[in-house]
KESE-363446 format. One record per residue: residue number from 1; residue in one letter; x, y, z of N, C-alpha, C in turn. Coordinates in nm, 3 decimals, padded with zeros to 5 digits. Layout:
BEGIN
    nr   rest       n.X       n.Y       n.Z      ca.X      ca.Y      ca.Z       c.X       c.Y       c.Z
   NUM      a         X         Y         Z         X         Y         Z         X         Y         Z
...
***
This chain:
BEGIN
    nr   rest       n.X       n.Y       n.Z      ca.X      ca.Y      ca.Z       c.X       c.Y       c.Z
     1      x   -00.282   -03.234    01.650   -00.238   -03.132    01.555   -00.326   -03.137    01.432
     2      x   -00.378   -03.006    01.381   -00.426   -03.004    01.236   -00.366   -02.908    01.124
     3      x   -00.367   -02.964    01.045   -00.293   -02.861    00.931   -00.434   -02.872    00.814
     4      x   -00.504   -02.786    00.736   -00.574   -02.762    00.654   -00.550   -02.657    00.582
     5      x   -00.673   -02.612    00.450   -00.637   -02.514    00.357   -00.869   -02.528    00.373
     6      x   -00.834   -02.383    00.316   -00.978   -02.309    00.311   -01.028   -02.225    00.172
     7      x   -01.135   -02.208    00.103   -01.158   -02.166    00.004   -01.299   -02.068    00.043
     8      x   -01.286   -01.949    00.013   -01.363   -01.843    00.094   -01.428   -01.806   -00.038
     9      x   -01.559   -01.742   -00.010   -01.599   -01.667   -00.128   -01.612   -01.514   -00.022
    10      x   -01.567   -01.413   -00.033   -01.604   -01.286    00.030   -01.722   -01.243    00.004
    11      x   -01.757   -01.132    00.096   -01.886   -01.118    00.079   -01.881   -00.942    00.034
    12      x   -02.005   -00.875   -00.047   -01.991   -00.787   -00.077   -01.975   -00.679    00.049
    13      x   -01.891   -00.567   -00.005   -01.824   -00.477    00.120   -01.797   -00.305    00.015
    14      x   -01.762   -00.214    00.096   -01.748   -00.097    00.073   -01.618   -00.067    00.125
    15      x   -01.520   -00.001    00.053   -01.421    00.102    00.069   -01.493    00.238    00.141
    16      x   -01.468    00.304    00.262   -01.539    00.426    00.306   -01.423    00.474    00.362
    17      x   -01.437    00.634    00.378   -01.352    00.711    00.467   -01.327    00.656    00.633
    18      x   -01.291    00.669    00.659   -01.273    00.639    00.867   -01.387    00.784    00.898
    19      x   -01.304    00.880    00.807   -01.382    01.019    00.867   -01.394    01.084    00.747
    20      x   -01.534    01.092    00.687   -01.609    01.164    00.538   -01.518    01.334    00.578
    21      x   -01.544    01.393    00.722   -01.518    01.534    00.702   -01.362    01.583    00.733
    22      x   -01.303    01.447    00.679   -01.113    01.471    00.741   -01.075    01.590    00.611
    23      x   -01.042    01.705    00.699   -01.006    01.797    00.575   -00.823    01.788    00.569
    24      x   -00.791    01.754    00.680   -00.584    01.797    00.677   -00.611    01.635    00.801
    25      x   -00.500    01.513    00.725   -00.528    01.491    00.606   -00.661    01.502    00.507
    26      x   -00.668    01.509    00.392   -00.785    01.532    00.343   -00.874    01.340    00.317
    27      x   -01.013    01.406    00.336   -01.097    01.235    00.290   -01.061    01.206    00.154
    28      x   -01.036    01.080    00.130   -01.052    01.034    00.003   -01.214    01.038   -00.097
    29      x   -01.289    01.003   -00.005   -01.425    01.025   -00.086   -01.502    01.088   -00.059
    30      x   -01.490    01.161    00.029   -01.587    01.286    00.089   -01.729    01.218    00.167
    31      x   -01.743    01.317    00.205   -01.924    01.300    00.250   -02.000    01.381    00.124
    32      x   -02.124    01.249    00.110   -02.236    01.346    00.010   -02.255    01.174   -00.028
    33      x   -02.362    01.191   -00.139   -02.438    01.123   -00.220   -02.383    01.060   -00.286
    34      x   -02.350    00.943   -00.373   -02.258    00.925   -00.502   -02.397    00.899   -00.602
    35      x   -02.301    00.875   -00.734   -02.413    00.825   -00.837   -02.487    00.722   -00.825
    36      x   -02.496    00.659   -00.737   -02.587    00.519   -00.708   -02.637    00.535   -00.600
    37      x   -02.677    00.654   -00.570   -02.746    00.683   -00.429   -02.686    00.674   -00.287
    38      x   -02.589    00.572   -00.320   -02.548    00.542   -00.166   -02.402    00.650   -00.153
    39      x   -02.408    00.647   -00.024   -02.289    00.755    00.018   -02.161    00.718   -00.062
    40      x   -02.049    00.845   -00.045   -01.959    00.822   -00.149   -01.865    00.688   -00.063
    41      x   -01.831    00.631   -00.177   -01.705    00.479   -00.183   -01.698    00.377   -00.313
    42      x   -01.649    00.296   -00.251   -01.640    00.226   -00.390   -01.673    00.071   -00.350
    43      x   -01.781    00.018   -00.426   -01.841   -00.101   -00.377   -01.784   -00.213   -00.437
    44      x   -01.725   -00.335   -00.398   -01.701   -00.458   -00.460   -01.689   -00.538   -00.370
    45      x   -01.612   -00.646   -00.377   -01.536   -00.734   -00.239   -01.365   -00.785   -00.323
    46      x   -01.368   -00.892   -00.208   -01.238   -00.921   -00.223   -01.202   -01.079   -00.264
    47      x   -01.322   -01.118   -00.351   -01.296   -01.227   -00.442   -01.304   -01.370   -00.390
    48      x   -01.281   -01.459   -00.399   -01.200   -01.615   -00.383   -01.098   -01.608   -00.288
    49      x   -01.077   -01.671   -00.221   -00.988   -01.621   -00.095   -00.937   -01.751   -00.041
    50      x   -00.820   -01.761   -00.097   -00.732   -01.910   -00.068   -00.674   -01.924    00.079
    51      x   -00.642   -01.978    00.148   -00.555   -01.975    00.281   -00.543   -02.138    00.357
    52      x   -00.453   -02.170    00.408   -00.425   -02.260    00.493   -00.371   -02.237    00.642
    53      x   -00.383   -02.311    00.723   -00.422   -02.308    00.850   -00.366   -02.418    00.945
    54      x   -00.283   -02.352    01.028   -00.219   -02.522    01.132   -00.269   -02.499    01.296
    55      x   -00.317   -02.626    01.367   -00.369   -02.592    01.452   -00.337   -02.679    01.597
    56      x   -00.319   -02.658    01.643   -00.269   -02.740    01.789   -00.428   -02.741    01.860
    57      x   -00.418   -02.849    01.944   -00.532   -02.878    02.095   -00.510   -02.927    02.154
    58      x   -00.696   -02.945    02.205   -00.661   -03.097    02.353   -00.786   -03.132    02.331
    59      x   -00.804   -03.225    02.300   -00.962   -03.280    02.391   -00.961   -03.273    02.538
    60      x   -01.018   -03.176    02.596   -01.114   -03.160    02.729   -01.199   -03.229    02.784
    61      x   -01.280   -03.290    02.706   -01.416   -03.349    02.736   -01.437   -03.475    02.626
    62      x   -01.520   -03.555    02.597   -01.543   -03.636    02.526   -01.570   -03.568    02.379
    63      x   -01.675   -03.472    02.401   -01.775   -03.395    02.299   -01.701   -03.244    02.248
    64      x   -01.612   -03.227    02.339   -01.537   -03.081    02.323   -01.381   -03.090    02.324
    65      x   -01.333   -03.046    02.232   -01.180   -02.986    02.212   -01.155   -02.868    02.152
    66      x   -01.042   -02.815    02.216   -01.024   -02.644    02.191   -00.891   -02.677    02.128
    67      x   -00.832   -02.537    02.061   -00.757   -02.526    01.926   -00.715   -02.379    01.945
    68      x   -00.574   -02.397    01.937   -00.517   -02.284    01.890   -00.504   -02.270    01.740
    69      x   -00.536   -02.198    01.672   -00.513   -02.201    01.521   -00.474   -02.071    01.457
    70      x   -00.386   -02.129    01.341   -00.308   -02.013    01.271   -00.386   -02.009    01.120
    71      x   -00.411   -01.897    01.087   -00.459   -01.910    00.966   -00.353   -01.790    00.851
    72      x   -00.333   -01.804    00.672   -00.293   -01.735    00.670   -00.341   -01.728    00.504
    73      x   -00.378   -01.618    00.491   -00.433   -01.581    00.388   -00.307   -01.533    00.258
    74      x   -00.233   -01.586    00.204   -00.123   -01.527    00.088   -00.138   -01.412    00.046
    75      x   -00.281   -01.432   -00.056   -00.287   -01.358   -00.174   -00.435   -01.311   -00.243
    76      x   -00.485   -01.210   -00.205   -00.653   -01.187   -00.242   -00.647   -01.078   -00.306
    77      x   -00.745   -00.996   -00.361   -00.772   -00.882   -00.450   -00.908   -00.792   -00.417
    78      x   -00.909   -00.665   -00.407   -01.034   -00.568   -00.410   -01.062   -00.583   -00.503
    79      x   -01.192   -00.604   -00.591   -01.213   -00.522   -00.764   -01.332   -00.471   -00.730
    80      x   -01.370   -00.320   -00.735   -01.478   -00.273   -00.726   -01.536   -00.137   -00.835
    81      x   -01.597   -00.046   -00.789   -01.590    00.070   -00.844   -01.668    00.165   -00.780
    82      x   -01.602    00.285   -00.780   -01.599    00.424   -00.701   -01.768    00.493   -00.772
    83      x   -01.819    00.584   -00.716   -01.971    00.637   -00.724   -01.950    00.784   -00.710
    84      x   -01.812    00.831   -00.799   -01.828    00.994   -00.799   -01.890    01.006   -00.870
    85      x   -01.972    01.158   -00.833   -02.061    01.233   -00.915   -02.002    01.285   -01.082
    86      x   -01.888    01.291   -01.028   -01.840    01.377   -01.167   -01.857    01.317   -01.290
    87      x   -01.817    01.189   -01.300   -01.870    01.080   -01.420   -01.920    00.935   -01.340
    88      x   -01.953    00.921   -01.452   -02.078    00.750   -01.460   -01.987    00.641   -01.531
    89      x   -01.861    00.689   -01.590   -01.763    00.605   -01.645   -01.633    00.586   -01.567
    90      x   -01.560    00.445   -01.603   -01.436    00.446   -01.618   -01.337    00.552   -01.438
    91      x   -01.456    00.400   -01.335   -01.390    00.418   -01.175   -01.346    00.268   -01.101
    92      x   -01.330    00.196   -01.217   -01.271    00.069   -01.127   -01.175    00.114   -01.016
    93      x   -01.195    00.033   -00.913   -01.103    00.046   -00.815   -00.981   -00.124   -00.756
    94      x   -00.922   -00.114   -00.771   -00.844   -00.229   -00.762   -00.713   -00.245   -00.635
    95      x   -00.678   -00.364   -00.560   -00.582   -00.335   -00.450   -00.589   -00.534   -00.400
    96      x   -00.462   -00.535   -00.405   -00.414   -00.629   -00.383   -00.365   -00.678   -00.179
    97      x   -00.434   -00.776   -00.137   -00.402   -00.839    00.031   -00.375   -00.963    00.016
    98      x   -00.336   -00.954    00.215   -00.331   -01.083    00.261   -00.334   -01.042    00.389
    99      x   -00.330   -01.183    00.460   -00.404   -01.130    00.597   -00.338   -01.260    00.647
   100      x   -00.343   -01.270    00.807   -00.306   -01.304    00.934   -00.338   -01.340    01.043
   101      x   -00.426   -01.436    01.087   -00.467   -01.485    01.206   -00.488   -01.544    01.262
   102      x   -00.497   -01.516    01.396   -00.456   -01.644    01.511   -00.596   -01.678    01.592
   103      x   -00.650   -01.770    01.657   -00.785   -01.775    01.732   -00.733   -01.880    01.798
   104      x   -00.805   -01.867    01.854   -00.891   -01.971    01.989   -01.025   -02.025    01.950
   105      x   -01.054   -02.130    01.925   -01.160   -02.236    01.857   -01.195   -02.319    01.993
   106      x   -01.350   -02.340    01.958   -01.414   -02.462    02.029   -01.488   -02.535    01.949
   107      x   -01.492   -02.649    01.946   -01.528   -02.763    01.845   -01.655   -02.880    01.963
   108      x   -01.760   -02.886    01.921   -01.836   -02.989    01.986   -01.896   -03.085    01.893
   109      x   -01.864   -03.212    01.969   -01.845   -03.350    01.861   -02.026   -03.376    01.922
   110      x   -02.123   -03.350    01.802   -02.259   -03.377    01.824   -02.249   -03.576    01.830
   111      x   -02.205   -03.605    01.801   -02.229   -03.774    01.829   -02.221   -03.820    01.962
   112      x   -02.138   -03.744    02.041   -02.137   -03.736    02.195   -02.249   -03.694    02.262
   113      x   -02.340   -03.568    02.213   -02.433   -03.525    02.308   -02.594   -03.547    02.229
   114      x   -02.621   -03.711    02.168   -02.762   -03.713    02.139   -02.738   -03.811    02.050
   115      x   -02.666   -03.806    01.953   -02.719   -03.819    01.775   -02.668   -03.962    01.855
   116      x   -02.701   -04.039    01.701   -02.704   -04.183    01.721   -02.536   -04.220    01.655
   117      x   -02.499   -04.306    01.630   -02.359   -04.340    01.612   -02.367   -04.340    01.454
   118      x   -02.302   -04.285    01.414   -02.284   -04.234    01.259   -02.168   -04.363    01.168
   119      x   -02.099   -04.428    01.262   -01.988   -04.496    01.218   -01.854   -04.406    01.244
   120      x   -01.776   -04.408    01.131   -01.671   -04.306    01.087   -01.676   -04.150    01.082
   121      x   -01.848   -04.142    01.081   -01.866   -03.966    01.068   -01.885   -03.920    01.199
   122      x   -01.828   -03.797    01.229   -01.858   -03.767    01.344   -01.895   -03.595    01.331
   123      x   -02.021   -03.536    01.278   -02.080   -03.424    01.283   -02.009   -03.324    01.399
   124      x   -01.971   -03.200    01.369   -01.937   -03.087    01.465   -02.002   -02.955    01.404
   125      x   -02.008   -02.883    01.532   -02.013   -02.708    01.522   -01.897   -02.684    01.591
   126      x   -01.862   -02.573    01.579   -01.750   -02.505    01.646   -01.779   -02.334    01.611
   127      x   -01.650   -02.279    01.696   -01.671   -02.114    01.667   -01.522   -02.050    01.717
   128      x   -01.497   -01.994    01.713   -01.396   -01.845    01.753   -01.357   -01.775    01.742
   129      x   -01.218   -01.699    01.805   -01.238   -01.561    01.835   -01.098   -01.549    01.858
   130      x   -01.045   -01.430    01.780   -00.886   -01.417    01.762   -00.873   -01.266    01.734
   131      x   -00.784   -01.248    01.697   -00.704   -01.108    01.610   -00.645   -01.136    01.500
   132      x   -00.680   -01.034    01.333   -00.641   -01.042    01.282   -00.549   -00.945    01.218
   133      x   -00.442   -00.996    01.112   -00.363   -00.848    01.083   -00.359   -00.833    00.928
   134      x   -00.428   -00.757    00.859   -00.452   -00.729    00.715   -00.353   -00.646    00.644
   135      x   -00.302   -00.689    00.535   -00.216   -00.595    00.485   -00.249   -00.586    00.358
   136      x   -00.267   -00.428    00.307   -00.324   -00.362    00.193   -00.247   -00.312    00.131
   137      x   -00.179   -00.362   -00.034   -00.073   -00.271   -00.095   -00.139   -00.138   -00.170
   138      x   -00.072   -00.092   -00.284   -00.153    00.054   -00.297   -00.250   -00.005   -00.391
   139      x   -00.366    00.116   -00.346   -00.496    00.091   -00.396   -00.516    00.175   -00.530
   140      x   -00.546    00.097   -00.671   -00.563    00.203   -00.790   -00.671    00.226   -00.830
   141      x   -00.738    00.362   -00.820   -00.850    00.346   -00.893   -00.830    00.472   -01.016
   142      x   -00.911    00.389   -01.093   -00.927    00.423   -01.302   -01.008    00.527   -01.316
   143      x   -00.969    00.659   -01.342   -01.080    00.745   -01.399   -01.054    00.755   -01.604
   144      x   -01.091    00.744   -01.662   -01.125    00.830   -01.798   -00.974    00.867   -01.822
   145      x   -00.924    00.968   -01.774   -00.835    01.076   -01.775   -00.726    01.058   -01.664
   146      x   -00.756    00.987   -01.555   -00.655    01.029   -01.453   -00.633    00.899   -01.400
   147      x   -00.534    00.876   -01.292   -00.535    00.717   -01.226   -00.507    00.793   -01.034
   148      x   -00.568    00.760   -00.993   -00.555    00.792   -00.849   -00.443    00.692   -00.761
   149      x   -00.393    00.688   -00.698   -00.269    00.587   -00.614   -00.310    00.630   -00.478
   150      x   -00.391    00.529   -00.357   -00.401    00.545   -00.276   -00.267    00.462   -00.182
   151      x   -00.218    00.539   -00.087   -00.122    00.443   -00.013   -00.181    00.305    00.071
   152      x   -00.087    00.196    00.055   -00.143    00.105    00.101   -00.140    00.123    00.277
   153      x   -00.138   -00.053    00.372   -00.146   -00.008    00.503   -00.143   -00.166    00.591
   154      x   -00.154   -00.151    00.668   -00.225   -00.310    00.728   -00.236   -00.239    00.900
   155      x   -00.373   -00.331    00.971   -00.450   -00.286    01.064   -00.435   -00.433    01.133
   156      x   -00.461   -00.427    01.236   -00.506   -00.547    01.367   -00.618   -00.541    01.406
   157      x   -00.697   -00.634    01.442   -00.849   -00.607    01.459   -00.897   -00.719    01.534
   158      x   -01.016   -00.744    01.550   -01.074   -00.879    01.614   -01.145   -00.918    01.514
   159      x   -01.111   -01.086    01.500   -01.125   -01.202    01.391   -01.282   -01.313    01.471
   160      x   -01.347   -01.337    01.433   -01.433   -01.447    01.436   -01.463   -01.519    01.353
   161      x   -01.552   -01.701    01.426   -01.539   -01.776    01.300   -01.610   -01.871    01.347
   162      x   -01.713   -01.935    01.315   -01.807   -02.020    01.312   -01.828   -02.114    01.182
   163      x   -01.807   -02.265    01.220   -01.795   -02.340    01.115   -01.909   -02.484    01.159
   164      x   -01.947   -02.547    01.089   -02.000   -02.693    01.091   -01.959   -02.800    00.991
   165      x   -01.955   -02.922    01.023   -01.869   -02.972    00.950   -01.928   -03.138    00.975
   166      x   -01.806   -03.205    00.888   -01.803   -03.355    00.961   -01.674   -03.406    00.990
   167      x   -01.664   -03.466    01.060   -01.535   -03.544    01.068   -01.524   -03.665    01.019
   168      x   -01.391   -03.744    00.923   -01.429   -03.883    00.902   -01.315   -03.944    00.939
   169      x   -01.320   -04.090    01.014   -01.209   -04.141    01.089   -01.120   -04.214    01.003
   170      x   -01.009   -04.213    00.971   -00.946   -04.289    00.857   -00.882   -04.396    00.948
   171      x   -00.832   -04.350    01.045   -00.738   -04.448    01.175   -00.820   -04.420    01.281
   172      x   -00.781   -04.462    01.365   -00.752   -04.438    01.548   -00.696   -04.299    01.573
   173      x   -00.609   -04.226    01.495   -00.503   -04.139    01.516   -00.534   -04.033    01.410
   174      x   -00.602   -04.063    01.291   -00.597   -03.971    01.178   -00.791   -03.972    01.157
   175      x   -00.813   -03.756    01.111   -00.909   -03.776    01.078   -00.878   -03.693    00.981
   176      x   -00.992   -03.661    00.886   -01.029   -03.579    00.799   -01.127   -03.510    00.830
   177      x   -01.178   -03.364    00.863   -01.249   -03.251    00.833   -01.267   -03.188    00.734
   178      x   -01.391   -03.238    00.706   -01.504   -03.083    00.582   -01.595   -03.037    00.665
   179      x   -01.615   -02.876    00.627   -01.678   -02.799    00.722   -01.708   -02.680    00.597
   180      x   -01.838   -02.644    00.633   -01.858   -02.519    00.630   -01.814   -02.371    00.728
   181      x   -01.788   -02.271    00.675   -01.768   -02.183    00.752   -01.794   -02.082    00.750
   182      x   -01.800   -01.942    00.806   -01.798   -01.831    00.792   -01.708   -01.752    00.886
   183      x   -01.636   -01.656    00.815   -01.508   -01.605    00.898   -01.528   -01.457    00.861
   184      x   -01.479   -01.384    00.966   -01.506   -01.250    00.975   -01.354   -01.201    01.031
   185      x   -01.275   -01.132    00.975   -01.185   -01.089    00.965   -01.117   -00.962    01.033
   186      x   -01.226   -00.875    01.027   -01.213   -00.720    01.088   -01.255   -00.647    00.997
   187      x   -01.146   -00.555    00.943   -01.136   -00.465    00.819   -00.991   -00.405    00.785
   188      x   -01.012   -00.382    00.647   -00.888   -00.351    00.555   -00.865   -00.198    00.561
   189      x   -00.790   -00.176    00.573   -00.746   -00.009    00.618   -00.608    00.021    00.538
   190      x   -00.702    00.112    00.461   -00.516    00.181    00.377   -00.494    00.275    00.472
   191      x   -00.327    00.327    00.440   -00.258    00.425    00.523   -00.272    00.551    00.528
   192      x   -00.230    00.575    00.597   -00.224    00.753    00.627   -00.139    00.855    00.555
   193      x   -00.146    00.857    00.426    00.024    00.889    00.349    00.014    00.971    00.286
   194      x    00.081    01.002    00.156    00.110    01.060    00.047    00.067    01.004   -00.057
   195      x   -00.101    00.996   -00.146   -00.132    00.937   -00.270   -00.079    01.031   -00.336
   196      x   -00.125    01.008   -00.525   -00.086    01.112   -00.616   -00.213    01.053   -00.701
   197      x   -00.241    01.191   -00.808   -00.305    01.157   -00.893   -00.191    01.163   -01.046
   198      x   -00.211    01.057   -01.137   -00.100    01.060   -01.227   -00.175    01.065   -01.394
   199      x   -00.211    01.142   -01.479   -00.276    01.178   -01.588   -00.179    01.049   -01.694
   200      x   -00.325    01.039   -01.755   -00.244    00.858   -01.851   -00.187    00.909   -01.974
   201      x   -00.206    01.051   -01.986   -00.110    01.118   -02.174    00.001    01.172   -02.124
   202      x    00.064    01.167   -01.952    00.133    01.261   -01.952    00.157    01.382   -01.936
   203      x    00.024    01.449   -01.954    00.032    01.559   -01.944    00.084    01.683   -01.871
   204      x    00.077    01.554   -01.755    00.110    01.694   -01.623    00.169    01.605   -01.518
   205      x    00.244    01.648   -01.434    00.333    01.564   -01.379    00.237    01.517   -01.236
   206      x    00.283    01.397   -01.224    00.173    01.345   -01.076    00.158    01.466   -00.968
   207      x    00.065    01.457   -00.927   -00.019    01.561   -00.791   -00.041    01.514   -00.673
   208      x    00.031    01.528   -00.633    00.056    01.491   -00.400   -00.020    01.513   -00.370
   209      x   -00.116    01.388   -00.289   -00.234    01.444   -00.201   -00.170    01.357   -00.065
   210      x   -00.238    01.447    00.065   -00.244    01.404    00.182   -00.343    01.320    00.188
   211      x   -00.310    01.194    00.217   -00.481    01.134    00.224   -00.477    01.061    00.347
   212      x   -00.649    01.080    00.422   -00.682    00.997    00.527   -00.713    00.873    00.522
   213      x   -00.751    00.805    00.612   -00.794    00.604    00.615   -00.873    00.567    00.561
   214      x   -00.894    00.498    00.469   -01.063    00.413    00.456   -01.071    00.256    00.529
   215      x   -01.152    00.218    00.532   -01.161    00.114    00.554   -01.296    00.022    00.507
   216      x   -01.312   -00.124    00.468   -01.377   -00.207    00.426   -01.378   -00.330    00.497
   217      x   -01.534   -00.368    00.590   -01.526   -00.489    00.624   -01.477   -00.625    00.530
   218      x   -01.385   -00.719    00.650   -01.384   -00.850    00.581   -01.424   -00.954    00.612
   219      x   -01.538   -00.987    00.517   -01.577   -01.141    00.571   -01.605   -01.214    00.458
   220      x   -01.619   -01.335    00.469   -01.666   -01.428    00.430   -01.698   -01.580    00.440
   221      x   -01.752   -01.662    00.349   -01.833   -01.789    00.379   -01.766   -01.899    00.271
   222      x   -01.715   -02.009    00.291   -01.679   -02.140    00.221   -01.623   -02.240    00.256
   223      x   -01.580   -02.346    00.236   -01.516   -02.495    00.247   -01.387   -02.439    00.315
   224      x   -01.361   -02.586    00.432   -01.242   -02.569    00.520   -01.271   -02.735    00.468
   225      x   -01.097   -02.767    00.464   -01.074   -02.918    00.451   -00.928   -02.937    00.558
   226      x   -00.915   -03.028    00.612   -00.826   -03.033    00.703   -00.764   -03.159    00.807
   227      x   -00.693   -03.230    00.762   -00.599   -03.339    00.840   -00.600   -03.309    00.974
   228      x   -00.660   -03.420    01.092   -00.635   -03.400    01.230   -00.563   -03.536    01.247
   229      x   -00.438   -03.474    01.334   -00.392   -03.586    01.395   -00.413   -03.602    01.558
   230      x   -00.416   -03.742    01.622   -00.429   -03.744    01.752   -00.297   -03.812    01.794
   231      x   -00.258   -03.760    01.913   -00.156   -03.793    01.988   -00.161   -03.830    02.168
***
């Protein structure tokens, strides 16, 4: 059995339509150009990315053991900003997740197939391959004058994950894992709903829009630390 916690840095990503020419529901950012050249969305990522993780196996082989593992992400954040034409000011975009997933891992203990005997350390690669389930609350983005409310959502997708690491033996029965990693998530998908646009003086009472999907890859790269027990 392993139980660990993980510290992610995300990697930069885009908010985009599913479909630039969705007229009923309508696109959120259209197709065309934005002010930074690149097609319309809103560019940032999704920050520092805390999560812990419990994992069952078997050793198979001397050099190889496989892993069911749960991973679960609490609490992360979008902060980016939108590239409409209309102004060059005042488009932060902001939206609060967490996420969900399960894999299938393979782990190969390099001290088994070459390296020389390390002592207590025992060097690994590993990798896998799961489904994940993302959940997106509502998404705000800041104009000048207006505040947009996109509906939130959560999607299922296919998860991958490739890590290297070391192992260090404390017992017979107990180890410790540090590893590098990189984990790929799927993507974040708001809903299919009812946004509004809501004016910040008041002026005019919020405005119902039909809005279609966007979505933004998720991945990222950092430290996995993690208690293995043997039984």
């Amino acid at each position: 059995m392993r139980v660990g916690g993980s510290l992610e840095k995300s990697e930069e990503t885009r908010f985009k339509d599913k479909s630039c020419s969705s007229a009923s529901p309508a696109a959120l950012y259209g197709c065309g150009t934005g002010n930074d050249g690149a097609p319309l969305s809103a560019l940032g990522d999704f920050g520092t990315m805390a999560g812990f993780e419990l994992g069952i196996g078997r050793v198979v082989a001397p050099a190889l053991r496989l892993e069911a593992v749960l991973q679960h992400r609490p609490s992360f954040s979008f902060k980016g900003r939108a590239n409409f034409v209309q102004t060059s000011a005042g488009q932060s975009v902001s939206a609060n997740l967490s996420s969900l997933s399960g894999m299938i891992a393979a782990y190969v203990d390099l001290s088994w197939v070459g390296l020389r005997s390390l002592g207590p350390f025992s060097p690994f690669i590993g990798g896998g391959a799961g489904v994940s389930r993302i959940r997106i609350g509502e998404t705000r983005m800041e104009f000048p004058r207006t505040a947009t409310i996109v509906p939130g959502g959560r999607t299922v997708g296919f998860a991958r994950m490739l890590a290297a690491g070391v192992g260090v033996s404390l017992t017979e029965a107990v180890t410790v894992d540090l590893a590098y990693r990189y984990t790929n998530s799927g993507a974040a998908e708001t809903g299919r709903a009812r946004g509004r646009i809501v004016w910040h003086d008041g002026s005019r009472g919020p405005l119902e829009l039909d809005l279609a999907e966007t979505r933004a890859p998720l991945s990222g790269q950092g430290f996995w630390i993690s208690l293995r027990y043997g039984f």
